[in-house]
BAFI-3210 file (N, C-alpha, C; in Angstrom, 3 decimals, decimal comma, padded with zeros to 6 digits):
// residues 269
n [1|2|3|4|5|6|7|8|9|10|11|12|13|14|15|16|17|18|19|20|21|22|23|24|25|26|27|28|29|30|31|32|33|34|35|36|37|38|39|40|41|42|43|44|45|46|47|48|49|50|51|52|53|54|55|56|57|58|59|60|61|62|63|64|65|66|67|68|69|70|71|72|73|74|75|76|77|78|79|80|81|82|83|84|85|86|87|88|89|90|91|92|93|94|95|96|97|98|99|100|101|102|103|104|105|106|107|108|109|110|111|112|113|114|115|116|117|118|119|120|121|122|123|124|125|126|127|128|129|130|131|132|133|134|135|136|137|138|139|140|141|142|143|144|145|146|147|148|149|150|151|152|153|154|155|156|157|158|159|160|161|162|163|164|165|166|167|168|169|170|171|172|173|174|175|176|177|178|179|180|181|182|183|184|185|186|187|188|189|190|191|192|193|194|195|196|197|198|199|200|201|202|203|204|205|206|207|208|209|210|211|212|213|214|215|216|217|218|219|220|221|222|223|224|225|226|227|228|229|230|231|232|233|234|235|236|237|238|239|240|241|242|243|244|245|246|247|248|249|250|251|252|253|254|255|256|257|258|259|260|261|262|263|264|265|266|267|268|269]
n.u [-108,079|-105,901|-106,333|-106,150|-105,370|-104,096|-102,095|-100,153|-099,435|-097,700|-095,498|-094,587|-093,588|-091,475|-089,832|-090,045|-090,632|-093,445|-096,250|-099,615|-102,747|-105,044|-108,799|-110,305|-112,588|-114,571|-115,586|-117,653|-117,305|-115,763|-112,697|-112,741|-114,437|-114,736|-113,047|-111,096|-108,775|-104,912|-101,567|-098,322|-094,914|-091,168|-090,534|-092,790|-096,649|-097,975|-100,611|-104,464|-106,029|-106,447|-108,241|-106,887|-105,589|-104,485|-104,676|-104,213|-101,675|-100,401|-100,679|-099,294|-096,799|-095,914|-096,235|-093,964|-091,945|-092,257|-091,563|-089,019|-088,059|-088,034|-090,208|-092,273|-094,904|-098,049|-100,173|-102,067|-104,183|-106,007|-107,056|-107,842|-109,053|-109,124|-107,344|-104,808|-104,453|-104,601|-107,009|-109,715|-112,195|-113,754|-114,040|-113,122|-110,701|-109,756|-106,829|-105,480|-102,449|-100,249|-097,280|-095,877|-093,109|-090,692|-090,620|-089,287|-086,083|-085,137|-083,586|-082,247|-081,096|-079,611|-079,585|-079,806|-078,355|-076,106|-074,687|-076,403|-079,110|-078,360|-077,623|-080,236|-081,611|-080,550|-081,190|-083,869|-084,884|-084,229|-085,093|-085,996|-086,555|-086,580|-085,935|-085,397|-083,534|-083,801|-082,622|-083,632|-086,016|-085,666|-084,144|-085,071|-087,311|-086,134|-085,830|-086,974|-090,094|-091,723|-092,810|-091,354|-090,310|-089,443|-089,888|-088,316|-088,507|-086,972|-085,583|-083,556|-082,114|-081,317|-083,054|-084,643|-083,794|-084,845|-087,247|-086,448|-085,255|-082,958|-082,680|-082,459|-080,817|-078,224|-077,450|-075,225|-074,831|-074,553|-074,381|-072,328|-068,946|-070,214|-073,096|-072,975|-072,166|-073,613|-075,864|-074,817|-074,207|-076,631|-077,748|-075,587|-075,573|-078,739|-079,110|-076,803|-075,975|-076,771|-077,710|-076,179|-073,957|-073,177|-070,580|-070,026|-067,146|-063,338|-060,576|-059,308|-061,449|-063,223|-061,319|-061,630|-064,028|-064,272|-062,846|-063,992|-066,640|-066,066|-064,772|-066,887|-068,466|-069,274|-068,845|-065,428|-065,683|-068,096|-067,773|-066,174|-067,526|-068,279|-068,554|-066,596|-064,542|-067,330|-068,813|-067,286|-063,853|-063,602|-064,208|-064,629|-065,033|-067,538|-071,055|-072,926|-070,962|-069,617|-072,766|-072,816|-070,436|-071,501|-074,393|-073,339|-071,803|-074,006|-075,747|-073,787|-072,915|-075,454|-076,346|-073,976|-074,683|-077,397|-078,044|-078,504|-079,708|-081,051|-083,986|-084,964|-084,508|-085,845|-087,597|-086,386|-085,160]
n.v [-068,894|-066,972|-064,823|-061,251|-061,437|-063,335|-063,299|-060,952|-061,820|-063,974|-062,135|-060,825|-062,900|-063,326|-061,913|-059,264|-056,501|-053,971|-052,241|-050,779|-050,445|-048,793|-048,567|-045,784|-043,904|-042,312|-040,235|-039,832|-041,673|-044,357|-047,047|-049,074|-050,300|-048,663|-049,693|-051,689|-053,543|-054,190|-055,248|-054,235|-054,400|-054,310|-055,421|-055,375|-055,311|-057,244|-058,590|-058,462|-056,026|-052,490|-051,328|-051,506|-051,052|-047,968|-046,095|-047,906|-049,033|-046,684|-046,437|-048,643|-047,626|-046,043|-047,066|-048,685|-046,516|-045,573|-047,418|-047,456|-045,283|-045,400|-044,331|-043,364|-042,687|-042,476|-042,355|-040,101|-039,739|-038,716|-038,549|-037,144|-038,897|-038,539|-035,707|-035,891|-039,038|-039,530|-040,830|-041,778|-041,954|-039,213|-039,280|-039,253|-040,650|-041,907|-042,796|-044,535|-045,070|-047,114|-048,129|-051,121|-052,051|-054,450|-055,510|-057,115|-058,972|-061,154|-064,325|-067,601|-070,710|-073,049|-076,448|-077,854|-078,308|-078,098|-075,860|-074,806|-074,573|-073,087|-070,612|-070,126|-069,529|-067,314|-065,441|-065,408|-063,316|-060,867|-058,590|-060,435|-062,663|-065,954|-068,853|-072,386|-075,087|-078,830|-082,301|-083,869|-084,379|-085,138|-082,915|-080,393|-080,662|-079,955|-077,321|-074,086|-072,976|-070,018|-067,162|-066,275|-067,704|-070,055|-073,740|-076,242|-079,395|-081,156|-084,083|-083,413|-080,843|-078,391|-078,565|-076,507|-074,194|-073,083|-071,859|-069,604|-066,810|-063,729|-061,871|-062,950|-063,928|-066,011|-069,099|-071,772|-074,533|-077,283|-080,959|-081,383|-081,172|-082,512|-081,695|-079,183|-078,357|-079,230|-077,154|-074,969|-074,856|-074,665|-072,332|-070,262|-070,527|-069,726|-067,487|-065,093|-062,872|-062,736|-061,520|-062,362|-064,942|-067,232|-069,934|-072,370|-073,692|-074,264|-072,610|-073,652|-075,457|-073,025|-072,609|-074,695|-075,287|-073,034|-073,361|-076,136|-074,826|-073,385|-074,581|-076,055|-074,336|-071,550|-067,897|-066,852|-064,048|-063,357|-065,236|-063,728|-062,220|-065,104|-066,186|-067,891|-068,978|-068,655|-065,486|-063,127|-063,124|-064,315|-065,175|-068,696|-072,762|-073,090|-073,888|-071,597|-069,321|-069,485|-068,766|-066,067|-065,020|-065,204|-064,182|-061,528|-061,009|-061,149|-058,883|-056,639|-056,929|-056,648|-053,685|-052,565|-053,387|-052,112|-048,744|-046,516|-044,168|-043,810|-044,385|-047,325|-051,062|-053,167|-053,079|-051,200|-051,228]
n.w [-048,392|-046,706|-043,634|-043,163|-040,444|-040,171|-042,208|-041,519|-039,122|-039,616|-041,094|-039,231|-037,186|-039,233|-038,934|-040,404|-041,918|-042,534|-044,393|-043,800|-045,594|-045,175|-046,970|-045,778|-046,497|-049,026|-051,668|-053,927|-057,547|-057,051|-055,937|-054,569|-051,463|-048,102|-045,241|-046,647|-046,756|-047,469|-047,642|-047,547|-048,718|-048,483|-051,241|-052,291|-053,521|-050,735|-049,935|-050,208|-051,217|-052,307|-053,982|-056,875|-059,790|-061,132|-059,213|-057,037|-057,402|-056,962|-054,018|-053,026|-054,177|-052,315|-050,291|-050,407|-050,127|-047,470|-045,743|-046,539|-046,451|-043,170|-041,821|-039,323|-038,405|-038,343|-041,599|-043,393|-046,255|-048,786|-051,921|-055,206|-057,868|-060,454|-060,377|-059,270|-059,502|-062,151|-063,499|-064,911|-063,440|-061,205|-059,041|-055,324|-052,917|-049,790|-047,852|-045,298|-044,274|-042,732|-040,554|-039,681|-038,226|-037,253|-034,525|-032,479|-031,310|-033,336|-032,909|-033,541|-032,581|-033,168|-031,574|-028,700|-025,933|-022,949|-023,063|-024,967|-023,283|-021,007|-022,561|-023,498|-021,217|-020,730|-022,434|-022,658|-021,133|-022,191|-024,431|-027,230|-029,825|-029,410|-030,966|-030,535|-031,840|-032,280|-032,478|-030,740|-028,674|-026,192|-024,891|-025,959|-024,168|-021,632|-021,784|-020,162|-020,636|-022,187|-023,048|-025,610|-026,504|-028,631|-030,047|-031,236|-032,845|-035,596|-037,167|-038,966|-038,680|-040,728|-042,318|-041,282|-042,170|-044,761|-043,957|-042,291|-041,876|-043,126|-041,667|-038,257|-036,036|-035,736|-034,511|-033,267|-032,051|-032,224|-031,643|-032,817|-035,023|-037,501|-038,143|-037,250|-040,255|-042,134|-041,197|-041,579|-044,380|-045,493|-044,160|-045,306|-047,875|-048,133|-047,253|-047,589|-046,493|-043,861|-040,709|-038,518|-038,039|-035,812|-034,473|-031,730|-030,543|-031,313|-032,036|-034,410|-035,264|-036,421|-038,183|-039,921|-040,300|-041,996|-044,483|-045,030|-045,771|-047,676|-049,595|-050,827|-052,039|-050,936|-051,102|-050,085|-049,113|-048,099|-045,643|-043,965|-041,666|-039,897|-037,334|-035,402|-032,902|-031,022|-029,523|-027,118|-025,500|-022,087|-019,200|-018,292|-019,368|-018,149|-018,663|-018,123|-017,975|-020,490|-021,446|-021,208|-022,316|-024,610|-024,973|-024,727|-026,529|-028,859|-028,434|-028,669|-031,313|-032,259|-031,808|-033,021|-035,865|-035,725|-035,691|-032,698|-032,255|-034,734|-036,117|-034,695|-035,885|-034,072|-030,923|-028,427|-024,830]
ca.u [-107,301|-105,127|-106,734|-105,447|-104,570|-102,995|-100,952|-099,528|-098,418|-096,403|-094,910|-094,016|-092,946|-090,377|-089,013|-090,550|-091,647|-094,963|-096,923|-101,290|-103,328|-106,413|-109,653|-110,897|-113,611|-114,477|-116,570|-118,646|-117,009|-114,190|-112,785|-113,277|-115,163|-114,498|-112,206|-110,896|-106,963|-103,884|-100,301|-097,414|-093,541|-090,445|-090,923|-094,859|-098,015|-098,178|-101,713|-105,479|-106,414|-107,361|-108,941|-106,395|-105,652|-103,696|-104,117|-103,670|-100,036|-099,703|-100,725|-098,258|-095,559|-096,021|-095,946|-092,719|-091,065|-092,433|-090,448|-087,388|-087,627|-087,952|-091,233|-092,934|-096,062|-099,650|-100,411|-103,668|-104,002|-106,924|-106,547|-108,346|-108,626|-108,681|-106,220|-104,033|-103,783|-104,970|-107,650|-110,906|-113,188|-113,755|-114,111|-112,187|-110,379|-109,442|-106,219|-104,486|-101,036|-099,815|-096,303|-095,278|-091,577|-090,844|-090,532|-088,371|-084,842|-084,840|-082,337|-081,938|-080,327|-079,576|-078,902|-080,167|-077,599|-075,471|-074,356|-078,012|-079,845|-077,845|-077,972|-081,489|-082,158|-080,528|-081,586|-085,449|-084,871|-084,088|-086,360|-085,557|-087,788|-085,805|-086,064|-084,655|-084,048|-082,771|-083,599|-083,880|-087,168|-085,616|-083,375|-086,018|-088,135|-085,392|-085,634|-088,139|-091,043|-091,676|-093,673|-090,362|-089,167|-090,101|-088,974|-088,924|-088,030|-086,394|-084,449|-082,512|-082,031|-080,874|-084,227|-085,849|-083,084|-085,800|-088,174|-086,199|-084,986|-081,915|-082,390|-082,141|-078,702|-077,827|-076,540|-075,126|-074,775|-075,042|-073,520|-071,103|-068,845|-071,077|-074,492|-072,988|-071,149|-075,266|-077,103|-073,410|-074,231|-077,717|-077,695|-075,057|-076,600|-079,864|-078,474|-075,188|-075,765|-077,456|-077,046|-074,955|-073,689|-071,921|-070,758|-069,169|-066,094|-062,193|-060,575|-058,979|-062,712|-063,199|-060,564|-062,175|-065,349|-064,808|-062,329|-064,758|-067,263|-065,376|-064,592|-068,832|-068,629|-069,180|-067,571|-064,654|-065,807|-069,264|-067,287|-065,185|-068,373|-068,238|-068,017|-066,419|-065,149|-068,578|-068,614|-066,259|-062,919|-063,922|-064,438|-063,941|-065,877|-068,574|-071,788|-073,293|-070,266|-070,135|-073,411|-072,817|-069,810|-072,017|-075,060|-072,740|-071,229|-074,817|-075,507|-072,577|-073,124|-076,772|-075,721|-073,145|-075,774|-078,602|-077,569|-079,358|-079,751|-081,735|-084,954|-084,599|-084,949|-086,167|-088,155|-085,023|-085,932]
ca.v [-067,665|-066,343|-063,545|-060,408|-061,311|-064,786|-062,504|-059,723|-062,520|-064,780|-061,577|-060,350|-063,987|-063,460|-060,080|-058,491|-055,060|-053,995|-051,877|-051,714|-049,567|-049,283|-047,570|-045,236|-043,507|-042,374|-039,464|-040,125|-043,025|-045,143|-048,525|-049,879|-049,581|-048,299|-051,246|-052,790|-053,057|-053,856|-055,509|-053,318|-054,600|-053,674|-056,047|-054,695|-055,851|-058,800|-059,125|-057,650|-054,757|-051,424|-050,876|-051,888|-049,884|-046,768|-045,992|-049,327|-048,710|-045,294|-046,475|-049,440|-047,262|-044,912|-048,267|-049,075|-045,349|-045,614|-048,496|-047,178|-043,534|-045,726|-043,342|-044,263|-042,234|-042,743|-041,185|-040,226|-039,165|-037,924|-038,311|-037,233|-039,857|-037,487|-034,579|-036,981|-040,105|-039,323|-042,006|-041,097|-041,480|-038,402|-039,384|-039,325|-042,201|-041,994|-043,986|-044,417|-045,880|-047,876|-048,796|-051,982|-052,319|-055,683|-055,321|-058,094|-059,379|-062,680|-065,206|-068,981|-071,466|-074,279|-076,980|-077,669|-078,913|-077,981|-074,326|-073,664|-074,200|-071,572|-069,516|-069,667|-068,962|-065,724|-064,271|-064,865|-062,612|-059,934|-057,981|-060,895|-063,909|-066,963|-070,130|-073,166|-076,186|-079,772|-083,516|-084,928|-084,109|-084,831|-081,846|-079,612|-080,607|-079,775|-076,006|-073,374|-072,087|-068,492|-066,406|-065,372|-069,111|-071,497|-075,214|-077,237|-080,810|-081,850|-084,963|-083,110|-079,063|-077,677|-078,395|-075,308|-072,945|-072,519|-071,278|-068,473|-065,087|-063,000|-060,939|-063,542|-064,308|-067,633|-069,368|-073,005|-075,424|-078,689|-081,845|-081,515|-080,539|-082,966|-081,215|-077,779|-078,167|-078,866|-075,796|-073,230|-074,363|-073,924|-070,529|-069,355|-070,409|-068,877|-066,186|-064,562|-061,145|-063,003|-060,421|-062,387|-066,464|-067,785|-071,198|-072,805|-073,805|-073,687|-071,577|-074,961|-075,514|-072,340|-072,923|-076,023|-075,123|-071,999|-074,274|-076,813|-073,774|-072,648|-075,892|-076,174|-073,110|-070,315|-067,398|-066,319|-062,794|-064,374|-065,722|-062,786|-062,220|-065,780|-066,314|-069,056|-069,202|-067,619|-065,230|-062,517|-063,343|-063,937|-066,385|-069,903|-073,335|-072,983|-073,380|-070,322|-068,260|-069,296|-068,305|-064,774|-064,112|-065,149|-063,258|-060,481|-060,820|-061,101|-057,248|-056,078|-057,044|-055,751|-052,576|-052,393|-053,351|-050,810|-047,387|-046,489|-043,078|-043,729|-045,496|-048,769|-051,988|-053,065|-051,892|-051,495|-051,015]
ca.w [-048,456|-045,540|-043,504|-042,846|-039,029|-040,320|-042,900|-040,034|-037,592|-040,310|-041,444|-037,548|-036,732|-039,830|-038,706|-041,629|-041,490|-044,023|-044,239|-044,038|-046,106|-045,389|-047,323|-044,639|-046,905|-050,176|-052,434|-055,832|-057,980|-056,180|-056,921|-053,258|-050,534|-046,662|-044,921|-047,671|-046,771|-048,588|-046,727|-048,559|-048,200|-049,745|-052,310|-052,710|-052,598|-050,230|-049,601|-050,310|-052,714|-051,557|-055,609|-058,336|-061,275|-061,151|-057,605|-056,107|-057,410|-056,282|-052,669|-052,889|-054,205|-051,305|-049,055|-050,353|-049,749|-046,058|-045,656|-047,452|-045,238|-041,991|-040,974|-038,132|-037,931|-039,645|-042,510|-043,972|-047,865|-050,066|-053,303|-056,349|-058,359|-062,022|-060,798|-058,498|-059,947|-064,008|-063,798|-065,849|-062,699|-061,041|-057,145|-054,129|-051,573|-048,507|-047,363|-044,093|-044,056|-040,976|-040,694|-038,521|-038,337|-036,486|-032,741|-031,777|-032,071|-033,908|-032,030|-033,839|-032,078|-033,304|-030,474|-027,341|-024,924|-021,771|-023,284|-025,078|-022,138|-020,552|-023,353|-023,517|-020,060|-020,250|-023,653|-023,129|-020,228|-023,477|-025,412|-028,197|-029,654|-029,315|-031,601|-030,448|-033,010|-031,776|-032,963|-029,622|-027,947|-024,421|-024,562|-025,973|-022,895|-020,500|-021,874|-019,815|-020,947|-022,150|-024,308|-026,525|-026,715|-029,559|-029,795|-032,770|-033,079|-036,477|-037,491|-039,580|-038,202|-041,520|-043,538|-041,089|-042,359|-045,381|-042,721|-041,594|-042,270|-043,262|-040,306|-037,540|-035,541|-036,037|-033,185|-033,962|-030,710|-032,576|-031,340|-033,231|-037,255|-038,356|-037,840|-037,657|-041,510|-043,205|-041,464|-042,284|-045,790|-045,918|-043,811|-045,884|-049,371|-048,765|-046,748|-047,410|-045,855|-042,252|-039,737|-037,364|-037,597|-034,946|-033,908|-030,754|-030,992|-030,723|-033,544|-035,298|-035,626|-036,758|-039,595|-040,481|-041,220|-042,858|-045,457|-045,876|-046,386|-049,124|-050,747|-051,239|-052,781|-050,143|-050,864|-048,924|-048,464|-047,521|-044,433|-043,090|-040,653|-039,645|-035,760|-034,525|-031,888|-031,160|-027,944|-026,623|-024,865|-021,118|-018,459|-017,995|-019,664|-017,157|-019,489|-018,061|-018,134|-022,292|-022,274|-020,832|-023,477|-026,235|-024,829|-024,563|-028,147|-029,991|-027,763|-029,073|-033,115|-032,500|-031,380|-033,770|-037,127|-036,356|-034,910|-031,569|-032,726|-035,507|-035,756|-033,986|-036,359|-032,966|-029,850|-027,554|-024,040]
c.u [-106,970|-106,367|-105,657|-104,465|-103,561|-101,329|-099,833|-098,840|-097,658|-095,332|-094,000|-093,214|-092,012|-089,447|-088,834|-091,421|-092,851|-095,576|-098,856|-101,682|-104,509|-107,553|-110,555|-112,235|-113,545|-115,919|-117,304|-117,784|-115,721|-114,266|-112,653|-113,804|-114,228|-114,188|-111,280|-108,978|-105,911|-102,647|-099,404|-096,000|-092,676|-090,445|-092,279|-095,890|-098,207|-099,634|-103,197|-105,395|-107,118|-107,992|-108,294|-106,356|-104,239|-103,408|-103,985|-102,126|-099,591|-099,355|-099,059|-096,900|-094,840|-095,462|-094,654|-092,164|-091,546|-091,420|-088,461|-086,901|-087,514|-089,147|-092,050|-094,262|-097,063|-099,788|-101,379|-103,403|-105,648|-106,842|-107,160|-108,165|-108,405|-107,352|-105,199|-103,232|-103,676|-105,425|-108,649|-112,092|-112,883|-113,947|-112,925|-111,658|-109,377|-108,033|-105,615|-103,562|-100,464|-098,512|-096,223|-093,900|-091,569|-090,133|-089,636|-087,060|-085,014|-083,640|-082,582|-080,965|-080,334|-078,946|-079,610|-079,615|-077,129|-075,626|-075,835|-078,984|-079,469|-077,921|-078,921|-081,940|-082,200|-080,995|-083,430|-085,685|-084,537|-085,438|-085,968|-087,033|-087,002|-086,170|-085,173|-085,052|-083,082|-083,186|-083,691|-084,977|-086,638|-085,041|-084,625|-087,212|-087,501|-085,760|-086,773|-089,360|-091,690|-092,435|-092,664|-089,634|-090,158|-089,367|-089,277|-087,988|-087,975|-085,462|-083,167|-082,808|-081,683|-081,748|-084,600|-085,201|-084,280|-086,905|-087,869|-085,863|-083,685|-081,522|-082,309|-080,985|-078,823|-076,566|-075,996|-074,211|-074,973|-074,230|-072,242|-070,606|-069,587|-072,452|-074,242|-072,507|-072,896|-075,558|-075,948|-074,020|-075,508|-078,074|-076,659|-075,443|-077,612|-079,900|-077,032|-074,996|-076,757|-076,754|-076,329|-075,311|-072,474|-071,419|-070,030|-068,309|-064,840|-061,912|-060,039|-060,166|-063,163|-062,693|-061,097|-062,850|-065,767|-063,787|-063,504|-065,812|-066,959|-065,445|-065,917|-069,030|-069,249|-068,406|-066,727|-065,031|-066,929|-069,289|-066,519|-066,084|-068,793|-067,552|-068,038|-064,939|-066,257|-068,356|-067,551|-065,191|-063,177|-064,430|-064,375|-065,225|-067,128|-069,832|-072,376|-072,617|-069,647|-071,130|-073,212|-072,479|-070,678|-073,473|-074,473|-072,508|-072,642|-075,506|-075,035|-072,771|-074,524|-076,906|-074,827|-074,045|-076,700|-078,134|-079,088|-080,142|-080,625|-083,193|-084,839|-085,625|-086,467|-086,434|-086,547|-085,492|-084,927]
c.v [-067,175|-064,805|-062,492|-060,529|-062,607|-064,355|-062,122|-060,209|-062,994|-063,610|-061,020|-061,511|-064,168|-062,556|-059,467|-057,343|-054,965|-052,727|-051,398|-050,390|-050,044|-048,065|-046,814|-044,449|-043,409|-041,272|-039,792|-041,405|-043,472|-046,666|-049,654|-049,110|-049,613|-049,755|-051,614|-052,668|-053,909|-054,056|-055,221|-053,802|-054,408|-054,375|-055,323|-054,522|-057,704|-059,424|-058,257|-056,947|-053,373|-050,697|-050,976|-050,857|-048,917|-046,512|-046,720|-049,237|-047,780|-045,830|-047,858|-048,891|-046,548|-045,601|-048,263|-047,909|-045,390|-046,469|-048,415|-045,929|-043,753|-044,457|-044,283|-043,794|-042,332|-041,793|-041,219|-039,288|-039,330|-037,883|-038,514|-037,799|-039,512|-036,761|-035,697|-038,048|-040,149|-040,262|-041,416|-041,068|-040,058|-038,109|-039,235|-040,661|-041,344|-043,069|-043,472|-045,564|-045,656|-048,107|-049,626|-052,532|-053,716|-055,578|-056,054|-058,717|-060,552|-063,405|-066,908|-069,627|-073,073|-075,627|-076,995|-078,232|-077,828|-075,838|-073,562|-073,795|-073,242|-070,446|-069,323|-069,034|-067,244|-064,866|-064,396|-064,234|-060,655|-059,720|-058,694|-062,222|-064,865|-068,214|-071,111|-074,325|-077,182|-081,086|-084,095|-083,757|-083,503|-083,297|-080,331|-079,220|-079,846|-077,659|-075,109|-073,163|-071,169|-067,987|-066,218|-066,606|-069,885|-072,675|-075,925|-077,984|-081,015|-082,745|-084,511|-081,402|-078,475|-077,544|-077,052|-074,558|-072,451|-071,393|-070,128|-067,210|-064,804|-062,143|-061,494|-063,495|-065,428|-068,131|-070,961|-073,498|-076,423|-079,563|-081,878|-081,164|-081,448|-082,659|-079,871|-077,936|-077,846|-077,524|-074,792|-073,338|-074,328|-072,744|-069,743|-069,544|-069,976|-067,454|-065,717|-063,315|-061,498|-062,030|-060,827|-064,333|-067,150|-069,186|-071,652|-073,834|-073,920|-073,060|-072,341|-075,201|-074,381|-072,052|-073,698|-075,759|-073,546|-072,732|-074,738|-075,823|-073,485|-073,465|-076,282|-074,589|-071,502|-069,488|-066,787|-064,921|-062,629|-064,001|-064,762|-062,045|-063,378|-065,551|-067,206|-069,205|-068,255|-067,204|-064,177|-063,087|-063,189|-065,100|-067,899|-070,763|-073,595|-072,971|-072,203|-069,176|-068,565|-068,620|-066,840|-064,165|-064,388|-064,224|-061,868|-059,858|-060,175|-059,722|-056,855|-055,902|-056,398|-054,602|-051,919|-052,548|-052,121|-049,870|-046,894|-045,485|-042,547|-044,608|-046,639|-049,661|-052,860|-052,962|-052,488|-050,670|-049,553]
c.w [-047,046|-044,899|-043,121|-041,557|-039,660|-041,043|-042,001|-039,294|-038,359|-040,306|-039,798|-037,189|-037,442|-040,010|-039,732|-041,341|-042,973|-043,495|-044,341|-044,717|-045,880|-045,962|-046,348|-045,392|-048,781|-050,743|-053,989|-056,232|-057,573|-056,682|-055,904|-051,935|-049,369|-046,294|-045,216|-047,185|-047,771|-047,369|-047,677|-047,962|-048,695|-050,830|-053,014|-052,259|-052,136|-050,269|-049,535|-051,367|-051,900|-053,761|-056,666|-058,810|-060,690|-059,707|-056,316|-056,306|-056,769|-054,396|-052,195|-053,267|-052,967|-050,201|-048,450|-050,078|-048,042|-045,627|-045,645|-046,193|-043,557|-041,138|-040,420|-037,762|-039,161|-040,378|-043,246|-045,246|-048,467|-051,200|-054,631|-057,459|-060,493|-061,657|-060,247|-059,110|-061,944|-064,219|-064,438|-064,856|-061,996|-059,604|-056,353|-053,647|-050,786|-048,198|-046,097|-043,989|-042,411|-040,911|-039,853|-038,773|-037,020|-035,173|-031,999|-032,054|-032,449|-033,873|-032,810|-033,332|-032,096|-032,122|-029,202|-025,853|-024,067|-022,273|-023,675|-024,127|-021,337|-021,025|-023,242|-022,933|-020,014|-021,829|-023,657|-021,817|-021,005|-024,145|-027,251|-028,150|-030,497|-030,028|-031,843|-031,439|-033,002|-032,624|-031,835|-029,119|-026,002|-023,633|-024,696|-025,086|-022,009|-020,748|-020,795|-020,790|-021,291|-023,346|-025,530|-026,782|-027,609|-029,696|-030,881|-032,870|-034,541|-036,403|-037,931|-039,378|-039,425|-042,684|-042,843|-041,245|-043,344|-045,037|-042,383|-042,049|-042,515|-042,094|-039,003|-036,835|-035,882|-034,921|-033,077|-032,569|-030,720|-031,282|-031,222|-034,715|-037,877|-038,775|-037,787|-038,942|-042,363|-042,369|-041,963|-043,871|-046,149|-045,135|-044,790|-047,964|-049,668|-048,017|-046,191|-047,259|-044,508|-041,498|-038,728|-037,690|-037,066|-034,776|-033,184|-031,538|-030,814|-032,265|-034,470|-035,684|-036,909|-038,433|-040,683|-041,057|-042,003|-044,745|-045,844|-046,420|-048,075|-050,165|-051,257|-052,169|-052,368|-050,110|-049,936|-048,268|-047,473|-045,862|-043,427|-041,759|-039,663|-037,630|-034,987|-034,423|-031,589|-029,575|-027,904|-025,280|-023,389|-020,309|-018,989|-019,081|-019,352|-018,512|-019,482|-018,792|-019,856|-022,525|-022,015|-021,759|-025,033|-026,492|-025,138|-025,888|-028,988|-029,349|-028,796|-030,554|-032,854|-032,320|-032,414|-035,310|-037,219|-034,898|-033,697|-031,789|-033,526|-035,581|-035,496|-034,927|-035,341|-031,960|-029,126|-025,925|-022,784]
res [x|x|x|x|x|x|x|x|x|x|x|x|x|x|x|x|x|x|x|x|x|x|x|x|x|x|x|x|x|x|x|x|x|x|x|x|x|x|x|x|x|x|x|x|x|x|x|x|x|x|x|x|x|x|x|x|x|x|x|x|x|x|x|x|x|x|x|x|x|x|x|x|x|x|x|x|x|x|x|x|x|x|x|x|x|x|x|x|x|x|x|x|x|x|x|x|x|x|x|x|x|x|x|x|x|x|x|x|x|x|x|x|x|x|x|x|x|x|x|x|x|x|x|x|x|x|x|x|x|x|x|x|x|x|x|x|x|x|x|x|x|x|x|x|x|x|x|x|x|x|x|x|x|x|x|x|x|x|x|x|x|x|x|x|x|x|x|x|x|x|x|x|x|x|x|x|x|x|x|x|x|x|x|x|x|x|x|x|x|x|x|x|x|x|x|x|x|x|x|x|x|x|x|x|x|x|x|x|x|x|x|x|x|x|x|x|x|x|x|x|x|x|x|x|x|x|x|x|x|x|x|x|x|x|x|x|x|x|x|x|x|x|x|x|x|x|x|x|x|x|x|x|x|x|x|x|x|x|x|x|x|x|x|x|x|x|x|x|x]
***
């Protein structure tokens, strides 16, 4: 069985927010003891038990409205488990709700050549956590080093779409339309509301593979977020100066998705 810390990091490493309940005390008859926690997400209950029954729901419903209200501060509750919840014991519990909203931007990049080594360079210099994904080893060597950089060697790049998230960017730097056409249709079959998928390009390209898209059965409306040519209008072939306008671009859409104003999806510096 998973522990609690093993839980917390998958869920952080999949830019999944949750939230923790944990049993901080307890008076006369209760239905767990001091500790006991409980991983709450908008879906539910992910993981643990803070006591089942009646007010194991309540606390998980509560989870899920934390979640929903975007609150950011701890919250401690009391709650009589007769007047409160209408259970037949007659004790107290203690809970304290945690929220952890996920801290980091989630960057996928499929590719590891001339342009994503440039790219890379400059986005794990960002308050982002970068996951590069090539089938050649050698290229994946060539990349730096960094706390916010992951590297993963597959034969085939479009099995680790499974792996990933809805909330990611998606950054597609294959070879070539033969290796970008599989991950478009498995990023856009198991996620057709991804918060940003781009792919290098010219805009005949562009055409191409939002057609063949279609013709697989992606729908067109799907695609009207589709970005390729990926990047804002601006400097020359230079790989750098690609990666700048595409650094620039995936800013720009992140900025543009979650309002600055309002609680930040993530920490923004």
């Amino acid at each position: 069985m998973k522990t609690y810390w093993d839980v917390a990091f998958e869920l952080q490493n999949t830019a999944q927010s949750f939230v923790v309940v944990t049993v901080i005390g307890s008076r006369g008859s209760a239905p767990q003891d001091a500790g006991a926690k409980a991983i709450i997400v908008e879906s539910g209950l992910h993981w643990g038990t803070v006591g089942g029954g009646k007010v194991e729901a309540r606390a998980i419903l509560h989870g899920q409205e934390i979640l929903k209200q975007n609150k950011a501060e701890p919250e401690l509750f009391t709650w009589n488990l007769q007047r409160d919840i209408g259970m037949s014991c007659g004790g107290e519990i203690t809970y304290l709700f945690e929220v952890h909203r996920y801290s980091t931007w989630p960057i996928v990049v499929f590719g590891a050549g001339h342009v994503s080594q440039a790219l890379i360079r400059l986005l794990i210099n960002l308050n982002c956590q970068v996951t590069c994904v090539d089938s050649r080893t050698e290229w994946l060597d060539k990349l730096p080093d960094a706390f916010n950089l992951k590297k993963f060697h597959a034969e085939d790049p479009s099995l680790l779409v499974e792996t990933l998230h809805k909330n990611c960017f998606f950054v597609i730097m294959t070879q070539g339309h033969a290796m970008d056409l599989p991950i478009l249709k498995q990023l856009y079959t198991r996620f057709p509301d991804a918060a940003f998928v781009g792919n290098i390009g010219s805009v005949v390209k562009g055409l191409k593979l939002r057609k063949e898209l279609i013709e697989f059965g992606i729908k067109e409306e799907v695609l009207k977020d589709f970005h390729c040519p990926i990047g804002i209008p601006l400097g020359k072939n230079h790989p750098y100066e690609i990666a700048v306008s595409v650094s620039a671009q995936l800013i720009q859409e992140r900025d543009r998705i979650f309002d600055p104003q309002s609680l930040p999806k993530w920490e923004t510096t």
